[in-house]
N, C-alpha and C positions, 0 to 999 in steps of 0.2 A: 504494500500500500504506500502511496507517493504523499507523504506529509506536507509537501510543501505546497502542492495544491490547494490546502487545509488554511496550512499556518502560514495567513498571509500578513504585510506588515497591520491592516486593518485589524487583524483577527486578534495581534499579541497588541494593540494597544484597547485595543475592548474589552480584554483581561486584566489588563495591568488596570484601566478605569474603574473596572469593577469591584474588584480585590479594596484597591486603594480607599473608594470612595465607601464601601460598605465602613471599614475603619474608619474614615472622616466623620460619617454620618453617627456612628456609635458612642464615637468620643464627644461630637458637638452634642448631640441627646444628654450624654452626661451632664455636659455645662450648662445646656440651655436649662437644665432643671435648678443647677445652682441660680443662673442668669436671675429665672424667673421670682424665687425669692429674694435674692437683693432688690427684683424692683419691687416687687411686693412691699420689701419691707420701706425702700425710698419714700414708697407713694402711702405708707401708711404710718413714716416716721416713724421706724424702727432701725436695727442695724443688722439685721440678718445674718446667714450666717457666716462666721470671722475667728471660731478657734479651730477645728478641724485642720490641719497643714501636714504636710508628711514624715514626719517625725517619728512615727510609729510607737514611741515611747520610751525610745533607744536615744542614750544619753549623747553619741557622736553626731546625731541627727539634730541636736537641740533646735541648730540656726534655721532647720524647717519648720519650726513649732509654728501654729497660727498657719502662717503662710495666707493671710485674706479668706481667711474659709477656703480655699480650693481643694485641701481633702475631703472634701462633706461628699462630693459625688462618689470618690471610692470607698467612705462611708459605708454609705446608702447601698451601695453594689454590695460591699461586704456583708450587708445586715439582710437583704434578700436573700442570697447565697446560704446564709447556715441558719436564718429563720424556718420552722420547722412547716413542710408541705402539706398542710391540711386540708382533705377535702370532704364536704358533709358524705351521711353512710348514704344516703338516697340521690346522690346526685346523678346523671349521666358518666358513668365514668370515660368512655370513648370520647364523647362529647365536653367533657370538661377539659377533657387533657385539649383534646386539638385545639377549642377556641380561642387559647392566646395565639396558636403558632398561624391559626386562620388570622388574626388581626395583624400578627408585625410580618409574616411573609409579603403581603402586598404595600404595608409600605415601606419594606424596604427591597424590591423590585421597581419602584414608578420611576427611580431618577435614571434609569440606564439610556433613556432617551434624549436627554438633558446634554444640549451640547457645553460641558464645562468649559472646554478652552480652545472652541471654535477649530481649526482645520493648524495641521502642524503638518513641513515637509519631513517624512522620515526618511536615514538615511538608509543606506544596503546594509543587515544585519548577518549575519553569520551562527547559525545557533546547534550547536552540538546535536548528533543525532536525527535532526533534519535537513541543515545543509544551509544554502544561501537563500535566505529571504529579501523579496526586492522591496525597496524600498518606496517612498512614491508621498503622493499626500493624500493625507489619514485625518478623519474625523476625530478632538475627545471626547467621546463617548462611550459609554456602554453598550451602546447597539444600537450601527446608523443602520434607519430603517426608514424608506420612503415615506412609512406610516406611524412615523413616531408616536403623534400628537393621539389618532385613533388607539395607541398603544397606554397610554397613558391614563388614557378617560376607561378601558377595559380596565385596567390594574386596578386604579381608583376606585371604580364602583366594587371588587370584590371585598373592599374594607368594610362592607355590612353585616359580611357574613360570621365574620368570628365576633361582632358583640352581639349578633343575634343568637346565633349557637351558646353565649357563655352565659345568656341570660335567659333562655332556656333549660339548657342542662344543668343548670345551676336548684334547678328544685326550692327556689325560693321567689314568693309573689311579687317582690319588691325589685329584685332582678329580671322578671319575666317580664316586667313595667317598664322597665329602663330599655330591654332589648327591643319590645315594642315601641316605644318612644323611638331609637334610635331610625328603626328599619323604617318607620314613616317618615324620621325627619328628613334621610339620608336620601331614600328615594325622590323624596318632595323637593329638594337642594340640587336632584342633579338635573332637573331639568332646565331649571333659568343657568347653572354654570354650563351643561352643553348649549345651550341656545345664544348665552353671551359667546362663546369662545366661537360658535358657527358664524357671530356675526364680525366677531375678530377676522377669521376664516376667511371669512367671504371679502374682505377688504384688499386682505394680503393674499390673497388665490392660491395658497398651497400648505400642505401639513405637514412639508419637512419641516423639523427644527433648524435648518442650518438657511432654507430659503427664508423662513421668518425673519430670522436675526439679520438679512441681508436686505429685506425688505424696511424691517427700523432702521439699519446703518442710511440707507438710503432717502428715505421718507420721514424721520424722526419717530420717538417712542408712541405706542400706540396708545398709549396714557394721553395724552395730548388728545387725540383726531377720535378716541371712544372711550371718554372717559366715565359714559353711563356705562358703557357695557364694563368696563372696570372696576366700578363698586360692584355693580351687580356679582361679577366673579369672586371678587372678596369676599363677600357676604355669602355667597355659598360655598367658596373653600372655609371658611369659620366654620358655619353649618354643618359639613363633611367631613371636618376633625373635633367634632362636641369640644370646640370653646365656646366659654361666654361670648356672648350672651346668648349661648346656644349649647349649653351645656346639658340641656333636660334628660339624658339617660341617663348621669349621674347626680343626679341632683340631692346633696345629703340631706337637706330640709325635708324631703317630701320620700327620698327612696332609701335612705340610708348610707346607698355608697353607689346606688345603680347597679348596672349590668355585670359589675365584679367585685359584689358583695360578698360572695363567699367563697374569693379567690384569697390565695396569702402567696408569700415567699418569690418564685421567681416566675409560678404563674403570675401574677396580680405583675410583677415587675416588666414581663411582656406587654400588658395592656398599655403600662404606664407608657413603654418608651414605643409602643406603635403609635398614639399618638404625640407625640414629639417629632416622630419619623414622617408620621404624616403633617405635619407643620413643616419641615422640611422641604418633603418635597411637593406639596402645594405651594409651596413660596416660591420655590426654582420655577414650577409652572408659572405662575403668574408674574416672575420676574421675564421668564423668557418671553410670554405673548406680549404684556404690556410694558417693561421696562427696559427694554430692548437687551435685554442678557446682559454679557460681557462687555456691551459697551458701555463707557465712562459716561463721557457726557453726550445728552443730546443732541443734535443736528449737527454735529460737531466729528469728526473725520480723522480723528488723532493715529495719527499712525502704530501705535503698539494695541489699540482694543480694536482695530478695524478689521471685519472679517478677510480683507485682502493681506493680515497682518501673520504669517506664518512660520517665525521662529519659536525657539523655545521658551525666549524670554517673553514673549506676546503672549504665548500661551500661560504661562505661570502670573502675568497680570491681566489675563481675562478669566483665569480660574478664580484670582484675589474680588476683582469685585463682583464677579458673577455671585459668589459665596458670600460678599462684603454685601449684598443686597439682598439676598436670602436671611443672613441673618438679623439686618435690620426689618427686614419684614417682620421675621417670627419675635423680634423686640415688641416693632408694632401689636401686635397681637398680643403680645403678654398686657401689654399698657391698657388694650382694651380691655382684657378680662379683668384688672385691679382697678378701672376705670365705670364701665356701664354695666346696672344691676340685671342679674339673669331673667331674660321673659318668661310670662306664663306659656305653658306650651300652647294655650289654643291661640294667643298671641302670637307663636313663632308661627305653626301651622298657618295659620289666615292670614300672616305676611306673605308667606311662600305663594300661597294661593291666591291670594285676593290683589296683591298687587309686586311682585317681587317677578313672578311667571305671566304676568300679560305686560308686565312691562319690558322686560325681557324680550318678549313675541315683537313690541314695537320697534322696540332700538333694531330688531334682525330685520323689520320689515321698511323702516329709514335706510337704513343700510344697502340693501337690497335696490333701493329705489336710486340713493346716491352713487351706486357702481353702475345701475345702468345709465345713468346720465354721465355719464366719466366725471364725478367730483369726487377722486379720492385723494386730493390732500389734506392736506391740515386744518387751512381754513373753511373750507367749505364743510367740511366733518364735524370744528366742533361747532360752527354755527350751528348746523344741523343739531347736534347734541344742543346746545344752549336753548333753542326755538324748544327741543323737546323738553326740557327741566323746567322753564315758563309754563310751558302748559301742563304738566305734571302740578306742578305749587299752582294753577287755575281752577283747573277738576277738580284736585286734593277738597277743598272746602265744599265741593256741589255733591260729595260722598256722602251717601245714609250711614252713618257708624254701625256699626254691629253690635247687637246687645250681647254682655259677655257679664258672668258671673251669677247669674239669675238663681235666686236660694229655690230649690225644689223641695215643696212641703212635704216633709214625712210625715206623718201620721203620729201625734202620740209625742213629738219631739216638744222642744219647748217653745221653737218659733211655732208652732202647727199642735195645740195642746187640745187633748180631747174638750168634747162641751162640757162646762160646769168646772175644768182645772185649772186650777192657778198658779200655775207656775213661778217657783221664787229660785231666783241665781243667784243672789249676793249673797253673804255669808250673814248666820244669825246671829253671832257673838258681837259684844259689843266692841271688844279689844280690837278685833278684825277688821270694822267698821271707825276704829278711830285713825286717825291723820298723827297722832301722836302719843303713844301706847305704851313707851317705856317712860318720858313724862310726866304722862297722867294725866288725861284734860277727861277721862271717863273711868269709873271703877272698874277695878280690875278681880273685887271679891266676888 
């Protein structure tokens, strides 16, 4: 068998991306967990955490003590690790075990499409056991695929399936509510984010990643020219990794712990870090359609981020901010969830539904309209968008609100008391009923 037919230069840097980038992605999940508490604590005026350093308790180590908190993530890893794996006697055993690995396999498969560092010349290779590999110019990626984009929205949507599974086989009501919760929400999210991204799509006429990116170099970021269709995406990539304000299958006030409530140790630790992985790489998505990837600045032509830009060194500064933009993203995101309080789920649902998915329909159907009249630059785009957010904030008030909350009288309850009952809630003591009880403004004999 002729291996070199196989192993071509494409093929050994789709491995080498892959290998590489699973580690990046692992180690950032780590930090972004510490990340997320320092702003936590920023924004709630605390100082998070700051003794953890790596010192291990070894007297030659002292000068790592503390170290900024930055040992708290291997912490955290070490305390999953030898926490004991408990799982109820009635659960799904098949189904408990697969559910985390159904959660972080897909996201941590979505980034292989993800052009990190745009196109590199490689040089002629020489590799033992196979022989001369030629050399040529090579994608980096995990896997150039004409159908990237379609490759990505498939990956994506299999992240339903393991918090549906785990809040199923989980044998518990309050988990089986969260999995529900999830599979509706997740479903309901992906249609305004595929309907925004079609109308991305349709702007830029193609689903390679690598024509995208050559279409913003060219045209400027698509944040500029669709920038409704841009919240729109945001707001359902949030949705499709249960952050606030759309966190409803975990919700501790009302579920406990959610959909992996009665996970522990390095189960529960998979769920944790599939979503973080899927903050990741929703963020790389949404930096590649609308923030034009790799490159620096807008409209702007800089010779080391420009996809015409293919040495090495191009390439390790279109991996830096491509990454440098992903993670301000998932920053963003943290700010939101320490920032706006979580909605009631039939508030999340009847945004998705009532106005999140026919507006969506619109901005594709503007769209649509503006490419066959040939206006697809910038300004004609966000005019377009602008005329549409006017009229958006016009209707917005000529809306019948929806009645939400409505008390359904039970029978027999106190709001709803049989004929002839009286119903008394406050307490009959007098203590109980005083404003100042250890005082004394009322007997206490």
């Amino acid at each position: 068998m002729d291996l070199s037919n196989i192993v071509t230069a494409q093929f050994l840097v789709n491995v080498a991306v892959i290998v590489a980038m699973i580690h990046i992605i692992l180690i950032t999940v780590a930090y972004l967990i510490y990340l997320e508490r320092k702003i936590s604590a920023y924004i709630q005026d605390r100082i998070g955490p700051n003794r953890v350093g790596f010192d291990f308790g070894l007297p030659y180590l002292s000068f790592l003590k503390g170290a900024l908190g930055l040992g708290q993530p291997l912490a955290d890893g070490l305390k999953f690790l030898l926490k004991e794996d408990y799982a109820p006697s009635r659960v799904d055993k098949y189904l408990f075990t697969l559910a985390p690995m159904a959660s972080i396999i897909p996201a941590m498969i979505g980034f292989a499409i993800i052009p990190w560092g745009g196109a590199w010349i490689c040089p002629d290779l020489t590799i033992p056991l196979i022989g001369q590999v030629q050399g040529g110019l090579v994608q980096i990626s995990g896997l150039s695929a004409n159908v990237g984009i379609i490759y990505l929205l498939a990956v994506a949507s299999l992240g339903v399936y393991g918090v549906t599974l785990g809040g199923w086989a989980s044998n518990n009501k309050y988990s089986f509510l969260g999995g529900l919760r999830c599979t509706a929400q997740m479903i309901s999210y992906e249609i305004p984010l595929g309907v925004s991204l079609l109308a991305a799509l349709l702007l830029m006429g193609t689903v390679i990643p690598d024509g995208i990116m050559r279409y913003q170099a060219q045209h400027g970021w698509l944040v500029f020219s669709q920038p409704i269709a841009a919240f729109i995406f945001f707001l359902a990539i949030l949705a499709e990794a249960n952050r606030a304000p759309f966190d409803n299958a975990e919700a501790e006030q009302e579920l406990v712990g959610g959909y992996h409530t009665e996970y522990s140790a390095m189960r529960f630790a998979l769920f944790f870090l599939a979503e973080y992985a899927h903050m990741i790489t929703s963020s790389a998505f949404f930096a590649l359609i609308f923030l034009g990837g790799y490159q620096l600045i807008p409209f702007v032509g800089d010779p080391l981020t420009s996809p015409e830009a293919t040495s090495i060194f191009a390439v390790l500064a279109k991996f830096g901010v491509f990454f440098g933009k992903v993670v301000l993203l998932v920053c963003f995101m943290m700010v939101i969830r320490w920032t706006l309080p979580r909605l009631r789920y039939d508030q999340v649902m009847m945004m998705a539904w009532q106005a999140i998915i026919p507006l969506s329909m619109i901005v594709l159907v503007m769209t649509a309209v503006m490419v066959y009249l040939d206006l697809r630059g910038v300004g004609p785009m966000l005019a377009a968008n602008a005329v549409l957010g006017v009229v958006c904030l016009l209707v917005l008030p000529l809306i019948k609100p929806t009645k939400t909350n409505t008390r359904i009288e039970i029978y027999g309850s106190r709001f709803s008391p049989t004929p002839g009952e009286r119903v008394v809630t406050q307490p009959t003591n007098a203590v109980a009923l005083d404003d100042r009880p250890v005082e004394g403004t009322a007997p206490t004999a």
